[in-house]
C-alpha positions as CSV (number, residue, x, y, z in Angstrom):
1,X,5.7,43.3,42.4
2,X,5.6,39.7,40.9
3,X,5.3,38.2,43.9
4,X,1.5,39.7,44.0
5,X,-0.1,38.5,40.7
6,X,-2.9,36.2,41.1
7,X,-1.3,33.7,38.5
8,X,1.9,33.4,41.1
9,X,-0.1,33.2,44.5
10,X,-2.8,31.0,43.4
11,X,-1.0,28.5,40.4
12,X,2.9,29.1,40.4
13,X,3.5,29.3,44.3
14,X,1.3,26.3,45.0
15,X,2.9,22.6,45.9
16,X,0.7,21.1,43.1
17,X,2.2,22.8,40.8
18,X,6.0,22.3,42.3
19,X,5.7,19.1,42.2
20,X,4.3,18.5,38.5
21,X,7.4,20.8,37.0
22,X,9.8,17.9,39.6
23,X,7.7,14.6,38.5
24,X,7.9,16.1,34.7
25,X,12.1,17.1,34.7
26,X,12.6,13.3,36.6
27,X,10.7,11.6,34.0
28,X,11.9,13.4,31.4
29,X,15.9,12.7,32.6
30,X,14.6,8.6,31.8
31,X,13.4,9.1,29.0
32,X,15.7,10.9,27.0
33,X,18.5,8.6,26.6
34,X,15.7,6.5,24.9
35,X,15.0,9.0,22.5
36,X,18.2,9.9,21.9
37,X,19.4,5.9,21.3
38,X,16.3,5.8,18.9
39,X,17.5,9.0,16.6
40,X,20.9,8.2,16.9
41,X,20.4,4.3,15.4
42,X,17.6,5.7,12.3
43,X,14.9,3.8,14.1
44,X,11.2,5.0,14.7
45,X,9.9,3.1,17.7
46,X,6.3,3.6,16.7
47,X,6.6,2.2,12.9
48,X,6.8,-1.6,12.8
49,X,9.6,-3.4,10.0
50,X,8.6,-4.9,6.7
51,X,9.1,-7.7,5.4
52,X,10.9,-8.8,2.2
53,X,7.4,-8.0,0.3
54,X,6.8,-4.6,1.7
55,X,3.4,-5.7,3.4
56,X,4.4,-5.2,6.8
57,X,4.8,-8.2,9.5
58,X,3.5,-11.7,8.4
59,X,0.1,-12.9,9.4
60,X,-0.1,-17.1,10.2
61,X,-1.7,-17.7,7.2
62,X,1.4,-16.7,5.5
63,X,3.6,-18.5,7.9
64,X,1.3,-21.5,7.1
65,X,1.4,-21.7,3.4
66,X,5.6,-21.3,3.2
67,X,6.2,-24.0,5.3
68,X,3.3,-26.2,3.3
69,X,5.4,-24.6,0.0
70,X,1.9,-23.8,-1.4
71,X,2.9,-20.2,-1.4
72,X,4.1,-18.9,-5.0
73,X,6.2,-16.1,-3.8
74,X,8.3,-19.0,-1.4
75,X,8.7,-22.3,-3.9
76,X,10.5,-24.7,-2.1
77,X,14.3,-25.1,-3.1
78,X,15.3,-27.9,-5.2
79,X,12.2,-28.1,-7.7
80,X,8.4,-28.1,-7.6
81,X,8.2,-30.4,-5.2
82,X,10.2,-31.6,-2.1
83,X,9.7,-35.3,-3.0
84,X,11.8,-34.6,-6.0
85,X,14.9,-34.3,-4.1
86,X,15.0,-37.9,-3.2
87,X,14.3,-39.4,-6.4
């Protein structure tokens, strides 16, 4: 009696159909040891890390003023100055 509803004949019993339920169950057999690696190490592989600061990842011009020690938040060690060092 199944066998005769429109939904199986024309949607169910088709080879488009067939094939999307294989392609989905294959793809989803690689994927889920990915997901479950990602749960199982507390990481969310959509949210990027934050940095010491809690801004999110550094832009250049941050990277730029550390290394030039203008940046107040990164003094360089040793002093106020890196000249100082040496004297």
């Amino acid at each position: 009696m199944m066998y005769h509803w429109w939904i199986y004949e024309y949607v169910v019993n088709t080879a488009w159909f067939v094939q999307g339920v294989a392609w989905t169950l294959f793809l989803f057999n690689f994927a889920l040891p990915v997901i479950v690696w990602f749960t199982m190490s507390s990481r969310n592989p959509l949210r990027r890390e934050k940095n010491e600061t809690g801004a999110g990842m550094p832009t250049d011009a941050d990277g730029d003023e550390a290394k030039s020690g203008d940046n107040a938040k990164n003094p360089p060690e040793g002093g106020s100055s890196a000249s100082s060092e040496f004297s």
